[in-house]
C-alpha angles and dihedrals in degrees: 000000000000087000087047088056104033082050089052096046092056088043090058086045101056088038080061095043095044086046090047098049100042086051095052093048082044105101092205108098098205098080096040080057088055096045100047097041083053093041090047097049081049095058089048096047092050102023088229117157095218092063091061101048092045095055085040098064093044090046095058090046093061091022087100088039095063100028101129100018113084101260088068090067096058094040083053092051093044100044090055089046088055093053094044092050083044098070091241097121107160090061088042091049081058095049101041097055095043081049091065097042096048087050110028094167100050122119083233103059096087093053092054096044087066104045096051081052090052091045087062086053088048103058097035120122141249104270103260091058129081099300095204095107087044081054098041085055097044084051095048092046096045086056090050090050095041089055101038107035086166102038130155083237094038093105100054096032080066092044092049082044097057090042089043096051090039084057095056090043088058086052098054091034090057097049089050093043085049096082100044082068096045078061083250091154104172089039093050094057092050096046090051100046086050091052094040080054110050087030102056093150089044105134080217099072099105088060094046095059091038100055090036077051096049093043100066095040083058098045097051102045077061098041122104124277089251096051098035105089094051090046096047084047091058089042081056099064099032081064090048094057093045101040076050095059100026109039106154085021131157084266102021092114091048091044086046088054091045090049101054090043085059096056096044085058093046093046083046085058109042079050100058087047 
């Protein structure tokens, strides 16, 4: 019985090969249209991969036979589908948007718009890695928002929108951050007040005060004598702006430590004066 049905299963296999392959070699574009439309709805149906590159292939061989009569608009829309559900976003990102703009009025233009925004998303990096294609998608996404502000994808375009900036927060964050730990002191103030600055949503703010704090604590206690007093004065008030916002923060009891430490060297000072 297996043999019966593993025979039959490969049958049906090389009958859909040999279908598939007379139709493609067939010049008459009717058929390819049948095929693809039936291969596509497959893809979508089963999720299989297969599917999508067969009725691919069929729909860019008829795409320039039916561009201007009605069934263009629906191959357009399909063939960008099927490279969307098949995980090739950078092309779909392409089609989708020359979709839109080729057929501006259509029901399904909103729906494309969006998705060449979220192929952008898609292919998007880790943080630490090139972010154009992070800035291409927020842009995108933003145009989508702006033009349907009560669109069927308006939800999660906002959702995409917040990852997507946080994700480019993290990466700023992290290059500022970075000298802190290279032991960069001054650079490092100056790199996290910049980013405190032009970031003022950033989830990693906390973090931002806390290590511009923290680097000038540390670069004065290692300053010059000459230099200390006035370095230890700015880490004061670096303490005392974070110890304002974060009180019982992540790092309030370390800052707290810091800060008495501070004034303990400042009162030794005025002392010795």
């Amino acid at each position: 019985m297996k043999y019966i049905v593993s025979l039959l299963l490969a049958t049906l296999f090389l009958t859909s090969c040999s279908e598939y392959q007379k139709v493609l070699k067939n010049e008459e574009p009717a058929p390819k249209f049948d095929l693809a439309k039936t291969l596509y709805e497959k893809g979508v149906e089963t999720g299989r991969s297969k599917y999508f590159t067969r009725s691919i292939r069929l729909f860019e061989q008829i795409l320039p036979q039916y561009r201007g009569k009605p069934q263009g608009q629906i191959l357009s829309y399909m063939n960008a589908n099927a490279y969307y559900l098949n995980g090739d976003y950078y092309t779909s990102a392409y089609l989708f948007e020359r979709f839109a703009q080729s057929y501006p009025t259509s029901e399904k233009t909103e729906e494309a718009i969006f998705k060449s925004a979220k192929s952008y998303y898609k292919v998007s990096p880790v943080y630490s890695k090139d972010q154009s294609q992070t800035q291409k998608a927020l842009d995108k996404l933003q145009t989508y928002i702006n033009v349907y502000p009560e669109g069927t994808y308006f939800v999660e375009a906002n959702d995409i929108v917040l990852e997507l900036r946080t994700k480019l927060d993290k990466k700023y964050y992290e290059i500022a951050k970075q000298y802190h730990h290279t032991e960069r002191y001054k650079a490092a103030i100056e790199a996290l007040d910049n980013y405190i600055l032009d970031y003022p949503g950033t989830p990693f703010k906390e973090k931002a005060y806390f290590y511009k704090f923290e680097s000038a604590y540390i670069l004065a206690i290692n300053s010059l004598r000459s230099l200390t007093e006035e370095r230890l004065e700015a880490a004061k008030i670096y303490a005392e702006d974070y110890l304002r916002y974060y009180s019982d923060g992540e790092f309030s009891e370390l800052a707290t430590n810091y800060l008495n430490d501070i004034n303990e060297r400042l009162n030794k000072k005025a002392y010795e004066n």
